[in-house]
C-alpha positions in Angstrom: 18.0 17.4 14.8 14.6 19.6 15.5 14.2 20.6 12.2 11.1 18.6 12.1 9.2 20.9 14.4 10.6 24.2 13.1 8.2 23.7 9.5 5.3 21.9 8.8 5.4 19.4 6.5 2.7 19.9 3.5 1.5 17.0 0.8 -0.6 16.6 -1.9 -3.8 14.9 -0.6 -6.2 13.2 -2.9 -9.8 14.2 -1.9 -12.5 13.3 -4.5 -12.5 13.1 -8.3 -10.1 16.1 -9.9 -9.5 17.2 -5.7 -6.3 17.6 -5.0 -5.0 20.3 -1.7 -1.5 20.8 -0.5 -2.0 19.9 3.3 -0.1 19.3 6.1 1.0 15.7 6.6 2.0 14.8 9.9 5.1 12.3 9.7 5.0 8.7 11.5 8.0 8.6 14.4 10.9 7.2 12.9 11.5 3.6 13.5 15.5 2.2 14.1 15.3 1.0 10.3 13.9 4.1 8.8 15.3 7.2 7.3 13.0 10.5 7.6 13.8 11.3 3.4 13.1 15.2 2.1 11.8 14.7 -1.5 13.1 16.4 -4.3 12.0 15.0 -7.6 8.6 13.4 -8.0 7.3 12.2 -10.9 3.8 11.6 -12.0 2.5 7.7 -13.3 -0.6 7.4 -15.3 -2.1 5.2 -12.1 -2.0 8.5 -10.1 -3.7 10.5 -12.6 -6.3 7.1 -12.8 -7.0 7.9 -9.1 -7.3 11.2 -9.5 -10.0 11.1 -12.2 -11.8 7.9 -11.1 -11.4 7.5 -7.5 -9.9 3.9 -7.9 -8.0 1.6 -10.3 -9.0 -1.9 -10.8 -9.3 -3.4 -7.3 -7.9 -0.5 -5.0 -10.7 2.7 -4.1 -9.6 5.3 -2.4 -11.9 5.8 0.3 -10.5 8.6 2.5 -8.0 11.2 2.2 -4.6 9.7 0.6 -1.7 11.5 -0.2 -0.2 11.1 -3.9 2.6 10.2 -5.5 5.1 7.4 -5.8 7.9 7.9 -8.2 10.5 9.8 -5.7 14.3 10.5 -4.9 15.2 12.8 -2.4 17.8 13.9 -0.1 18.3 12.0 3.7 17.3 14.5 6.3 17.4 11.7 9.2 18.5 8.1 9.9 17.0 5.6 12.7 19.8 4.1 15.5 19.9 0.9 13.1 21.0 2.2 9.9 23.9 1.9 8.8 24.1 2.5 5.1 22.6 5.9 5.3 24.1 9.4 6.5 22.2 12.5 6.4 22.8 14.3 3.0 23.0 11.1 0.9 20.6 11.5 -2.4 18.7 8.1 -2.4 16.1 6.9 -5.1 13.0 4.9 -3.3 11.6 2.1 -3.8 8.1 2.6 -3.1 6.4 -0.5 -2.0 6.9 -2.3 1.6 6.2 -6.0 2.0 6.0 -8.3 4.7 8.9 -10.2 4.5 7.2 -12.9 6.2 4.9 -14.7 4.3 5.8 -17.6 1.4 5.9 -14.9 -1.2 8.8 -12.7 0.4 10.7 -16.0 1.4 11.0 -17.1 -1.8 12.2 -13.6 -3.0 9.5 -13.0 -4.7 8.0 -9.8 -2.8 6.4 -7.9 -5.3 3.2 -10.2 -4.8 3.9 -10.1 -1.3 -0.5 -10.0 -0.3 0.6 -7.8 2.4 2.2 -4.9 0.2 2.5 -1.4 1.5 2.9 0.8 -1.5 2.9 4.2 -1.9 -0.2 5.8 -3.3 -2.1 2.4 -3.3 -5.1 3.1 -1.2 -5.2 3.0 1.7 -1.1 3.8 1.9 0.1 7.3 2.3 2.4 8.3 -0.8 5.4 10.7 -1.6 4.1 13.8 -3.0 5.5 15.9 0.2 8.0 17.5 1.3 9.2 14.9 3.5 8.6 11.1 4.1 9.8 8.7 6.4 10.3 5.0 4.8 12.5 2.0 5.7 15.7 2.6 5.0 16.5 -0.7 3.0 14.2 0.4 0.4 16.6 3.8 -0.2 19.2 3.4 -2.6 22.3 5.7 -2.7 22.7 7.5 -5.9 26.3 7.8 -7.2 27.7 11.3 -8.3 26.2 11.2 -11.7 22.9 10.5 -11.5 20.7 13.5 -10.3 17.8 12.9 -8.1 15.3 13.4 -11.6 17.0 10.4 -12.5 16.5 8.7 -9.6 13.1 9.2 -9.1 12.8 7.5 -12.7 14.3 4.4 -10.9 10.6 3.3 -10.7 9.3 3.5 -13.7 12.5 2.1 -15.6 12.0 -0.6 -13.0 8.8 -1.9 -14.8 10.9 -2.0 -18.0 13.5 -4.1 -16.3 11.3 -6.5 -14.2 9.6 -7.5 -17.9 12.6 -7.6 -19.6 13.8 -10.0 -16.5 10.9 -12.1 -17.0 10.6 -12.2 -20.6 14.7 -13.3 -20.5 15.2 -10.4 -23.0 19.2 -10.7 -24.5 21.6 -10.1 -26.9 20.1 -13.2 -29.2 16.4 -11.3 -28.8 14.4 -10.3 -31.2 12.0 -7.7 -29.3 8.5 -6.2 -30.0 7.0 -3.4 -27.5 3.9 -2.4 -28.6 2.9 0.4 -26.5 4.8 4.0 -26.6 3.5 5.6 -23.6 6.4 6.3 -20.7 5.8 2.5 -19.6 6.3 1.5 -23.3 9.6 3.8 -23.8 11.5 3.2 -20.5 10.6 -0.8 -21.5 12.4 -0.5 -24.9 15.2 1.5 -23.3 15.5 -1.8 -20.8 15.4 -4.1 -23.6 18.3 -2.2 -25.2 20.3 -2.3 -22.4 19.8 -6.2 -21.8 21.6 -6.1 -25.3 18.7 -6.7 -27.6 19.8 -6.1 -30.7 17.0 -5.4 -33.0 13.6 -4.0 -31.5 10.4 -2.4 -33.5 7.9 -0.4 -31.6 4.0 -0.1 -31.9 1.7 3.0 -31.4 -1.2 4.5 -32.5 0.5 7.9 -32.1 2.8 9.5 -34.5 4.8 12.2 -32.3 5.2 9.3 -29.7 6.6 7.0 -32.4 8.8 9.5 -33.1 9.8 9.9 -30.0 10.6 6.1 -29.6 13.1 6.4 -32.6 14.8 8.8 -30.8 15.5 6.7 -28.1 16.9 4.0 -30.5 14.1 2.3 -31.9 14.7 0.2 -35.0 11.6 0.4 -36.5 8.4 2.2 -35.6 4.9 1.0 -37.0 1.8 2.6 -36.8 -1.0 0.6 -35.7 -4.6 1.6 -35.1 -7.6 0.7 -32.6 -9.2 -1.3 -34.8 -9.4 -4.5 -34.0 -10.1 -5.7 -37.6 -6.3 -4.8 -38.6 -4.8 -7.0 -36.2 -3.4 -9.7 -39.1 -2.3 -6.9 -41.6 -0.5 -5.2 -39.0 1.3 -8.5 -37.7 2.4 -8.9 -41.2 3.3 -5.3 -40.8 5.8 -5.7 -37.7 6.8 -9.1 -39.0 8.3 -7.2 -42.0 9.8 -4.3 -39.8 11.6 -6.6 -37.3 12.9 -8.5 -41.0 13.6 -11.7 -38.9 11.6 -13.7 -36.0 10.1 -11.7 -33.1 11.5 -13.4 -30.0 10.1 -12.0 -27.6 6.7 -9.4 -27.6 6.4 -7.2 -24.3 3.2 -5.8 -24.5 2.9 -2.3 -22.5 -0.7 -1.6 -23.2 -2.8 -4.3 -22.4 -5.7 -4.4 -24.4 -7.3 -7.3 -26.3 -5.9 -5.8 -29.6 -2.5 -5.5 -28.3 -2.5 -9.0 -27.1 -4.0 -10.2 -29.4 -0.9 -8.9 -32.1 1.8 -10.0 -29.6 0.5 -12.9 -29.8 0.0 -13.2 -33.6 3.7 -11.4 -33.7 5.9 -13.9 -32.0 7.6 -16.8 -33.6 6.9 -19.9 -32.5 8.3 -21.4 -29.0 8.9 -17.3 -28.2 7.3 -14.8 -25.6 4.7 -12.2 -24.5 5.0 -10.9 -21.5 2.0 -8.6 -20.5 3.3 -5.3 -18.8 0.1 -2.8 -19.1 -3.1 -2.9 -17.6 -5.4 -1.4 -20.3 -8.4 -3.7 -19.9 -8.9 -6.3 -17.1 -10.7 -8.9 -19.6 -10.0 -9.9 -22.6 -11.0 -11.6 -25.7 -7.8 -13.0 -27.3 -6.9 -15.9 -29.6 -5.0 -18.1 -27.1 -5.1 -21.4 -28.5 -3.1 -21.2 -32.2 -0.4 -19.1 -29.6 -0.3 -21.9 -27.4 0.0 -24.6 -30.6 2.6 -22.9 -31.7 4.2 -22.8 -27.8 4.0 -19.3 -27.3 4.5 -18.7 -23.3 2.6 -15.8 -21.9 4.2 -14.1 -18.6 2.5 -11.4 -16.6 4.3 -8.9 -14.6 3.4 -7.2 -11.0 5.7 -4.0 -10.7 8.8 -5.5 -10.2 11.3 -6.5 -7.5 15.5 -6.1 -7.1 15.3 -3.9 -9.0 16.9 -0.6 -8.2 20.6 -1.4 -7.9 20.6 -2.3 -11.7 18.3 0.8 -12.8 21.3 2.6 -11.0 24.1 0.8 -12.9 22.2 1.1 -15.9 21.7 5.0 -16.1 25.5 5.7 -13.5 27.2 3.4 -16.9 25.3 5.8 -19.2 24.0 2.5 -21.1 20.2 4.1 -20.7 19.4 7.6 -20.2 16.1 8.6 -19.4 16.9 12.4 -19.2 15.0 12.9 -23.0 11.9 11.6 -21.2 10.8 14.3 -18.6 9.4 16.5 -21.1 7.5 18.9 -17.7 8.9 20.2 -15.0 6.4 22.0 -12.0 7.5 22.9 -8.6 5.2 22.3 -5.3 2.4 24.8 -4.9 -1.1 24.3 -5.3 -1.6 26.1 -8.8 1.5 23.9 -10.0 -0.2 20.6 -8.5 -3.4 21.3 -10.5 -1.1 22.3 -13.7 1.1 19.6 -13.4 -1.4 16.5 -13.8 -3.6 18.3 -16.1 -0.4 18.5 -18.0 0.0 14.3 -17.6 -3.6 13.7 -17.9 -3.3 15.3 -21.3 -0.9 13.3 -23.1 0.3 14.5 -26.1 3.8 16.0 -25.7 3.9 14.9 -22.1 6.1 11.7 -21.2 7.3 12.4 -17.7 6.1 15.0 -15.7 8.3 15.8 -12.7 7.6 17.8 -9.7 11.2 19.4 -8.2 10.3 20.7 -4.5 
């Protein structure tokens, strides 16, 4: 197997504000648990364009050199003496973050808060924009016929959409609200759909993705705007749209206005579960919520994730092809292009490298 010394491996290192440098990444060995993975879909996530412009996002600075990245499927190149799951030439979908598995946290099942986390493009972690990673092998999932490695690599994202729609208990008796119509925003009302919702409206401040959203099998869009002093008329608004109670508000921005109409939204005894991280404080009326016994849930990435994501989009139930709206291959021109392209907006939902 000497492939590895025949090329060099190259990866997109982050350097300083807007500096990013295809470079050569030298691989760690591979462990007895690993698989050495070549990628071949990669997608781009708003936190990666966050480090890219600012260096950091919320607690977590980049401080040296880091390589990007961290929505990925790719192809097995190599498999360590323990792995048993795994033959070279199997298409796999990664799940990017490694934790501990021995503290209180991953006992109880509950790794995604593991404190010792290892995730991909989280400073000071290594991520997967390269041509080849090595990664545990556990967190590589095998990707059945019909799912193509684009797909795969938008395991992660979806993933968000499911962990929320696990922890709001999203179902077929669910009313749901999703305010928010960025990628986060539409892969979560795809996962609310699939848990068998069966009415959900969607909030945005932005036409073309509201349009966007109906595609994708919203029931009703509303328009909302960024001032905060519209919050009650638009709560009316959605309340009218949904034309019964909103169960269950899953809020995929993250700013005090946002929360603030979740929590005006939903029905008494229902839920908001916060899923975006738009500001970390925030001024929010709290207490006539909690009269009413409106729960509010947080979410941290997600966990167990990836084998559902797979029966989900294998079944055909979601299908996140209409959101990769850019496709860029791995050079350095195409690097620059690709998450000027994301940092943009607009148009852009997914932007996916293929190398």
């Amino acid at each position: 197997m000497g492939s590895q010394g025949e090329e060099e491996n190259m990866a997109a290192w982050l350097l300083g504000v807007n500096n990013l440098k295809i470079l050569p990444f030298k691989l760690p060995p591979l462990g007895p648990h690993d698989a050495r993975i070549r990628m071949k879909a990669v997608g781009i996530c708003g936190s990666d364009v966050h480090y890219l412009k600012e260096m950091k996002l919320a607690d977590f600075v980049v401080t040296e050199p880091m390589v990007i990245g961290h929505e990925c499927a790719g192809v097995v190149e190599e498999v360590g003496a323990e792995v048993k799951h795994l033959v070279p030439g199997d298409r796999v979908a990664i799940e990017p973050g490694i934790s501990c598995w021995r503290c209180n946290l991953c006992k109880d099942g509950r790794y995604n808060l593991c404190p010792e986390m290892k995730f991909f493009a989280t400073p000071p972690v290594h991520g997967s924009l390269a041509n080849q990673i090595v990664h545990p092998a556990d967190l590589c999932f095998k990707l059945p016929e019909n799912v193509s490695l684009e797909e795969g690599a938008m395991c992660e994202p979806l993933s968000v959409g499911v962990h929320a729609c696990r922890r709001a208990n999203v179902g077929p008796e669910t009313n749901v609200l999703v305010i928010g119509a960025g990628p986060i925003g539409l892969v979560t009302l795809l996962a609310a759909r699939a848990f068998g919702s069966p009415r959900i409206v969607i909030v945005d401040v932005d036409d073309h993705r509201l349009s966007v959203a109906k595609q994708l099998g919203a029931d009703e869009t509303v328009k909302a705007s960024t001032n905060v002093n519209d919050v009650g008329a638009e709560v009316e608004l959605i309340k009218a749209a949904m034309g019964a109670s909103v169960d269950i508000a899953l809020d995929c921005a993250g700013f005090s206005k946002t929360m603030s109409t979740a929590l005006g939204a939903t029905c008494s005894g229902g839920k908001v579960c916060l899923v975006g991280m738009g500001h970390t404080e925030m001024t929010v009326p709290l207490a006539p919520a909690a009269v009413r016994e409106v729960d509010v849930v947080g979410i941290f990435r997600y966990k167990n994730t990836w084998p559902l994501c797979i029966e989900f989009l294998q079944s055909g139930k979601i299908d996140v092809k209409p959101l990769i709206t850019h496709r860029f291959g791995f050079s350095q021109k195409e690097v620059e292009d690709a998450f000027e392209t994301s940092a943009r907006g607009g148009a852009a939902i997914k932007v996916m490298f293929n190398l």
